[in-house]
N, C-alpha and C positions, 0 to 999 in steps of 0.2 A: 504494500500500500504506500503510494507517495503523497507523504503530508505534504499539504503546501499552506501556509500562515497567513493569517485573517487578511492583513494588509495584500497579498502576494494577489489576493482572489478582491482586493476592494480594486487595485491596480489596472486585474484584467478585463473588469468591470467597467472601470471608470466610474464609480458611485466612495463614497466616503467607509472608513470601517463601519462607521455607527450603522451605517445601511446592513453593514454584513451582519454584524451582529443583530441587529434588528429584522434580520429575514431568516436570522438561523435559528433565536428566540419565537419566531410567528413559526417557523415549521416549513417556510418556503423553500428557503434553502438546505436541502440537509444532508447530517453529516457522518462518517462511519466513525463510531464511536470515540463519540464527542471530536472527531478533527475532520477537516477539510480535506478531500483531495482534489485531484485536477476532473476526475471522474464527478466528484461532486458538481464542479462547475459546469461541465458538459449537461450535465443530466439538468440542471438549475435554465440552462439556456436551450434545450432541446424543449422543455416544459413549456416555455415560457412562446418560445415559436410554434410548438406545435399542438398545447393544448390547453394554453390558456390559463394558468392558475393559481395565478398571481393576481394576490390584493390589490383593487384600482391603485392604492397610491405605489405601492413596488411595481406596478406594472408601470407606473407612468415614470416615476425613477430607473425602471432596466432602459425602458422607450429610448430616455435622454441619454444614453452613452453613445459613444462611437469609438472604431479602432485607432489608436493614435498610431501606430505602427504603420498598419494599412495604410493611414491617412498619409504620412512623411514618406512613405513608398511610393505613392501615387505623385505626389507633390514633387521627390524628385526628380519624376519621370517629365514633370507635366512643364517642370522649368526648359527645362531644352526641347518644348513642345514649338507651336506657332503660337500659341497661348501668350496674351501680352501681360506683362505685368499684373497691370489692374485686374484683368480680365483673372487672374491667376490668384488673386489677391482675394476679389469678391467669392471667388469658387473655395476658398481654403476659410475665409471667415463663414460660410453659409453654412458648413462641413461640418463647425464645432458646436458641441451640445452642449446644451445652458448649464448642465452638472459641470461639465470641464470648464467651463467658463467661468463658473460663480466657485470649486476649488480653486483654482489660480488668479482670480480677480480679475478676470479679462474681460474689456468692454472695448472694442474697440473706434476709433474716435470718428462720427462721420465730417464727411468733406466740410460742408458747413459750419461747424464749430471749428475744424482745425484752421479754416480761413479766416473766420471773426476774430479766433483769440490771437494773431498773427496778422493781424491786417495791420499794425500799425510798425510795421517792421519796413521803415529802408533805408535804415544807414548798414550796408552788406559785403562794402569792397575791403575786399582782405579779412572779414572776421571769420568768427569760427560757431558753430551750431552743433549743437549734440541734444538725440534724445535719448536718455538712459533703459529708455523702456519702448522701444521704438516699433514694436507689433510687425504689420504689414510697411509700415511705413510711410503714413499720411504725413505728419509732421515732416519729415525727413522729404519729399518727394516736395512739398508746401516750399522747405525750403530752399531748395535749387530753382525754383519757378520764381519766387520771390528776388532772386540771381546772387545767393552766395554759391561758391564754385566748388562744385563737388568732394573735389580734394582735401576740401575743410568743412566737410557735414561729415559728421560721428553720428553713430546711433550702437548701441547694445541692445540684447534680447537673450533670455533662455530658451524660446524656441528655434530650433533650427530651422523648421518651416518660413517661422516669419522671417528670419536672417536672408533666407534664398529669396525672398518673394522678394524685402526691400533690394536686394543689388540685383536682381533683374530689373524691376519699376526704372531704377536706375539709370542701368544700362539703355532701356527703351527710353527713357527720357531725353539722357543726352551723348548716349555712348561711352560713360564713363566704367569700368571696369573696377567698381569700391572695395578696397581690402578695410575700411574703417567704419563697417558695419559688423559687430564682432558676436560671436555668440555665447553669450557666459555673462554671470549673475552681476549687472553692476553694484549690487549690495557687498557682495563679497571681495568689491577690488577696492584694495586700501590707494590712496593715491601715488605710494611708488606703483602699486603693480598695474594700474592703471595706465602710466604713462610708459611700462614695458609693453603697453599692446602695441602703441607706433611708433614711428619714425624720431630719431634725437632732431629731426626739424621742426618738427611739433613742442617743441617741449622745453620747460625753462624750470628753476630752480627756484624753491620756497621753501622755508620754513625748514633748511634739510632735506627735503623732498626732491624729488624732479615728479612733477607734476603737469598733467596737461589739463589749463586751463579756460572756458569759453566766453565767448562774447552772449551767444544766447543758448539757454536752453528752455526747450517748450517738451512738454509730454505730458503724458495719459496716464498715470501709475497703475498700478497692479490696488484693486480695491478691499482692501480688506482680505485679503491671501495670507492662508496659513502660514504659520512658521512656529517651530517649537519653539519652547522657553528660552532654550540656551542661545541660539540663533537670536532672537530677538534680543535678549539683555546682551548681547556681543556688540550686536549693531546699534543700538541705545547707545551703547557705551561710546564707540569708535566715533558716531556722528554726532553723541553730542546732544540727543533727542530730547532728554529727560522723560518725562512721562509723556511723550506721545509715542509710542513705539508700533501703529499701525505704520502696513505695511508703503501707502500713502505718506505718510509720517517722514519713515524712514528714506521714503526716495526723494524727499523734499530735504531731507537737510543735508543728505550725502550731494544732492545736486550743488546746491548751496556753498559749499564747500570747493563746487571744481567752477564757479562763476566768478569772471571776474569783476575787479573795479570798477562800476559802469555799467556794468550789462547786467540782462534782462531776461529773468524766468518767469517762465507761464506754466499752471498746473490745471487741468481738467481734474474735478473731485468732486469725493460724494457731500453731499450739503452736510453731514455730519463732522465736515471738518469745519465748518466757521462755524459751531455753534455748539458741538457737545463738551463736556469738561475732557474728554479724552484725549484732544486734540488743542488743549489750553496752550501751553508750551511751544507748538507748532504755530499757532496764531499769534504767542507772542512775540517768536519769533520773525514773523512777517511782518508785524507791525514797525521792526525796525528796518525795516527798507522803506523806499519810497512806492508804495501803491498806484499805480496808475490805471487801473481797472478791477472793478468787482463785476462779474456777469451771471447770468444764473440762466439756465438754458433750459429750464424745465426736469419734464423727464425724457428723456429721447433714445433710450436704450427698451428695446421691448423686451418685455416681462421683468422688466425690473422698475421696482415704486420708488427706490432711490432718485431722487433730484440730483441732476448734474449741474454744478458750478465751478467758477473758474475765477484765479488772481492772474493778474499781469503785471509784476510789478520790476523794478531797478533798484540794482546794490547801490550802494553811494560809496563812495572813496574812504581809505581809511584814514586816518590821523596816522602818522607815524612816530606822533608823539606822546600819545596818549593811547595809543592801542586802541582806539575804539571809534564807533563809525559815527559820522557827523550826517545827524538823519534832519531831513526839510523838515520843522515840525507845522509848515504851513503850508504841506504837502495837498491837495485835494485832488479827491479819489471819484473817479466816473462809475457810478453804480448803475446798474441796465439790469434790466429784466426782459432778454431779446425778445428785439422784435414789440417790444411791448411803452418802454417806455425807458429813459434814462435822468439822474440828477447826479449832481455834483453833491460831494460831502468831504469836511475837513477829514483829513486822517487821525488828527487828534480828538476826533468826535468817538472813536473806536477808544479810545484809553480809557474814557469812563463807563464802560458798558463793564457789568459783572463779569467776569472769566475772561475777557480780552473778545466776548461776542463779535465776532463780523455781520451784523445786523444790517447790511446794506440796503436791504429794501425799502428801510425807515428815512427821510430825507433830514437836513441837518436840524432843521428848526422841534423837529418830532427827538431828533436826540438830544436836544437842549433839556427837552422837558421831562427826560427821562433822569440827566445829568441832576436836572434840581428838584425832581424826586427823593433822590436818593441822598440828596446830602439835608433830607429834615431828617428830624430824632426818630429815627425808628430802631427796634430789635428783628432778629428775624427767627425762623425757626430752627435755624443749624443747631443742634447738641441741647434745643429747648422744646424735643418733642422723640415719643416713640414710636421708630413706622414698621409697618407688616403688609405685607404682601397679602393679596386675596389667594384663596383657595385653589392650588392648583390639583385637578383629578385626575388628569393623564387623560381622562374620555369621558365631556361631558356628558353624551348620547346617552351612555353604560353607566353612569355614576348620580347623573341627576333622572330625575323623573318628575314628570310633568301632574301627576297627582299627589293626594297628600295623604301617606302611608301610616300604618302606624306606625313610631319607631323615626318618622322623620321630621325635618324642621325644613322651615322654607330657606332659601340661599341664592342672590340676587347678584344679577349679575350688573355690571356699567353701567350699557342704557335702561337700568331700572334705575338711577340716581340721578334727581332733579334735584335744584337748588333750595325748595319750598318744601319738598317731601319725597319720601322712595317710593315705589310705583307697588301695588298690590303684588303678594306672591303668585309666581308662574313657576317657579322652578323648586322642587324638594330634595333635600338629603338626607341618606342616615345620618342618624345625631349622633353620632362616636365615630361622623365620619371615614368611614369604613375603605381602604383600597384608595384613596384620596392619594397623591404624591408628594405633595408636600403644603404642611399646614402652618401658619405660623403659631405660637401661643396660645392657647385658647384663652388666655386670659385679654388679649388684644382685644376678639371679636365680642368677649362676654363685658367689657369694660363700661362703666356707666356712662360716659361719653367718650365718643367719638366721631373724629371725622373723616367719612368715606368720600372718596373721588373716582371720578372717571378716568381711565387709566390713558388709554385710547380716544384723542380730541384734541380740540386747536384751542380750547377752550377751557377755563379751569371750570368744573360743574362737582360740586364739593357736596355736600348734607350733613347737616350734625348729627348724627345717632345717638338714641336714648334707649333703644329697644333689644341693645344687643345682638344685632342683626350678622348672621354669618354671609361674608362675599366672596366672590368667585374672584379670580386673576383679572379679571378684566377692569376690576376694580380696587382701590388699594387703599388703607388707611392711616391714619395717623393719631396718637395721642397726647395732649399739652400736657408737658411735666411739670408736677406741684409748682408751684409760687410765680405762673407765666401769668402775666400782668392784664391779659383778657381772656375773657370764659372762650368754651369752643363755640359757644353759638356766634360770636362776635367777630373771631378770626374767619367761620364759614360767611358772616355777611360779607366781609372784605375782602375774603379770595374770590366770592361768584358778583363782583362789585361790577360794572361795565368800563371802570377804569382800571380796574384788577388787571382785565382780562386784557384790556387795550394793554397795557404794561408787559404780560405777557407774551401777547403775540408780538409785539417790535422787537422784544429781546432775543425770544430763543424762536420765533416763527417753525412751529415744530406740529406734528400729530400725536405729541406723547405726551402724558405730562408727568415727567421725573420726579424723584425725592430732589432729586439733585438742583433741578428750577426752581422748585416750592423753598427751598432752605434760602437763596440770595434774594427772594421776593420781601423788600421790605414790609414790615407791620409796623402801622404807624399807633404806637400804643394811645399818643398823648391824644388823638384823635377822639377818643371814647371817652378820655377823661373830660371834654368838651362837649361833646354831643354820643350820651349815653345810650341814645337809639340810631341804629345806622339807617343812610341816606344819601344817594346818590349827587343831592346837589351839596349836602351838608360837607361831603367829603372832598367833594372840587373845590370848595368856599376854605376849606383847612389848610389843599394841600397850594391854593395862591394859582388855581390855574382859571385863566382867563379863554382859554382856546376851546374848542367844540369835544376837545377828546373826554 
């Protein structure tokens, strides 16, 4: 019998282990006592072709693979075909399944964005272009048409596929024959090794280093793609990340690094980087360059609900005196919402936003009011509240039941929680919770007050509970720790307030609503001590705003 290991058979698959493991626990896939063979596999994909009998959702995860093997076989052949680049390009991204795409973070960038975020490029004679993550080669192909000369457009890639496709596109473009389109991990190349991929004409000396360094680089990163522990705290370390160590993250600061004096990076990214705490450090980072575009492009990757957005900004010169970089702080930054509308905003209008927020949609006068918001006396909820997660059951079809048993309690989920009252029971559980996956304390849900929120919304939609009410994950709560200076009912008028929420949406413009947003949301305590019953004009009148918000 030949073993072969969970990963060997997630590989052949193209689906992640959890999938193995989750089809060898349902029974789909199985195994001879208790291991996997290659026999196993066959038989798992003979079934699966020939009779069907695989659960809708493993049936739609086997659907989404493809042979990668096959596929770079093909691709070989297909290069020395009559096949034009493009032509070669569009057939190799059509070919990859959204499993392979959303493992390795691949989106790749259409023509229209790669033209927007690079449309303002034409100082070209003599500089240098590199994209570190350079796919089929849109940006790279952008930038020879734009007329820097090919001899000085770098691009890296882990795939070999796309390696080939971009030095044909190339070749078909202008004849150029590219050895400086490389294939290997730009995460992994420290900046000597880096400057050992090309020519000592390329390349100048820094810091100790010989280093090759760029006038522009624009690219697509890799979106959130795995990487073990070790791997990531390496590259944190080496670039310098701190706590932003997505895989975005990382290809931003290692670029950063190979950019020079002057010149000018662009990054295509998921909106969770201007806005979640994960990606604070990276944002701080940006804010010390000079900004010259925020744009937000929607969603434009199909089956994927991620927003794509994008900076364009320029290093500034260093001080040689002081080590440190002399940033415009009267910098202002073109915010667009393509295609839709654009305003101008100071870049120092980003310093006072909580977590270094890239909140661009907001125009500058809407972040004024945010700025003087925040500097009246308020406390907030950080380390002055206990939160728990709603109920999660692994299946709520199996776990909940739509009548009321003996043995069960009612259990509510999100859209049952309005601002005024929770909505009548529709959904029951057993009361000892039974088979559930994860509960938080039962003393949370049984608490004399508390306050439940909607988890999923653009919107803070909050309830105080008094009824001990148990909720589902879609919903999640919170409780004020003794001696916090307003009752819950009072903090619930104030989060579901229409200024709350205006507050809300400018800052983190999001569909979740985190612990992590609810903790920097000012509480203006001293509000209540004035006006004991809350009120939507009384609270404009406190906090000095004159404007319609």
């Amino acid at each position: 019998m030949n073993k072969i290991s969970i990963k060997y058979a997630a590989e052949q698959l193209n689906v992640s282990v959890v999938s193995i493991h989750n089809w060898i626990k349902e029974g789909i896939l199985k195994t001879v006592n208790n291991s996997l063979t290659q026999e196993c596999i066959d038989d798992f994909k003979r079934d699966y072709l020939n009779k069907n009998k695989l659960s809708s959702r493993a049936n739609k995860q086997y659907k989404d693979i493809h042979n990668h093997n096959q596929l770079t076989e093909d691709i070989c052949l297909k290069v020395n075909s009559e096949l034009s680049g493009e032509e070669l390009s569009d057939c190799y991204e059509s070919s990859l399944s959204e499993s392979y795409k959303n493992k390795e973070g691949i989106y790749y960038t259409p023509q229209y964005i790669v033209e927007d975020m690079m449309r303002d490029i034409v100082d070209v004679e003599n500089k240098t272009f590199l994209d570190p993550c350079c796919g089929s080669g849109n940006f790279i192909i952008e930038a020879i048409k734009k007329g820097f000369s090919p001899e000085n457009v770098f691009g890296f890639d882990i795939d070999e596929n796309a390696v080939l496709i971009t030095k044909k596109r190339i070749k078909d473009l202008c004849g150029y024959e590219s050895e400086n389109i490389v294939c290997t991990d730009f995460l992994s190349c420290q900046p000597s090794a880096i400057s050992r991929q090309f020519s000592d004409s390329q390349i100048f000396r820094f810091s100790g280093f010989q280093i090759l360094r760029f006038d522009y680089i624009f690219t697509n990163p890799p979106w959130g793609k795995k990487l073990n522990k070790k791997d990531r705290n390496n590259y944190s370390e080496l670039y310098n990340s701190g706590n932003s160590s997505d895989t975005s993250s990382l290809f931003y600061f290692a670029s950063l690094q190979m950019l020079k004096e002057n010149g000018k990076i662009g990054f295509l990214l998921p909106d969770s980087f201007f806005n979640i705490t994960t990606f604070e450090d990276a944002r701080k980072s940006l804010l010390s360059l000079n900004i010259e575009r925020l744009i937000d492009y929607g969603k434009p990757f199909k089956g994927l609900m991620t927003k794509a957005m994008a900076f364009v900004a320029r290093q500034q010169t260093t001080d040689n005196r002081q080590q440190t970089l002399s940033i415009d702080k009267d910098n202002f930054v073109y915010c667009e919402i393509y295609n839709v509308k654009k305003h101008l905003r100071s870049q120092r209008s980003f310093f006072d936003i909580p977590k270094h927020i890239l909140n661009f949609h907001i125009e500058e006068k809407e972040s004024e009011i945010i700025r003087h918001v925040f500097s009246l006396p308020h406390i907030t909820l950080k380390n002055n509240a206990d939160w728990a997660l709603g109920i999660i059951t692994g299946n709520n079809n199996k776990i909940c039941r739509k009548e009321n048993r003996e043995g069960s309690v009612p259990i509510f989920r999100g859209k049952d929680i309005f601002k005024d009252k929770i909505a009548e029971p529709s959904l029951f559980i057993d009361k000892n919770l039974e088979g559930c996956r994860q509960v938080a304390d039962i003393s949370c849900y049984k608490a004399e007050e508390k306050i439940v929120y909607r988890f999923i919304s653009n919107n803070i939609i909050c309830h105080c509970d008094t009824e001990q009410r148990y909720i589902l994950n879609s919903a999640n709560l919170f409780i004020l720790k003794e001696g916090f200076p307003l009752s819950h009912k009072q903090v619930a008028d104030l989060l579901n307030s229409g200024f709350m929420n205006w507050l809300f949406r400018s800052i983190f413009n999001t569909h979740k609503v985190l612990r992590s947003d609810l903790e920097l949301l000012p509480i203006w305590y001293e509000y209540f001590q004035k006006y004991p019953k809350f009120s939507e004009e009384n609270l404009k009148e406190y906090l000095q705003l004159t404007t319609g918000n």
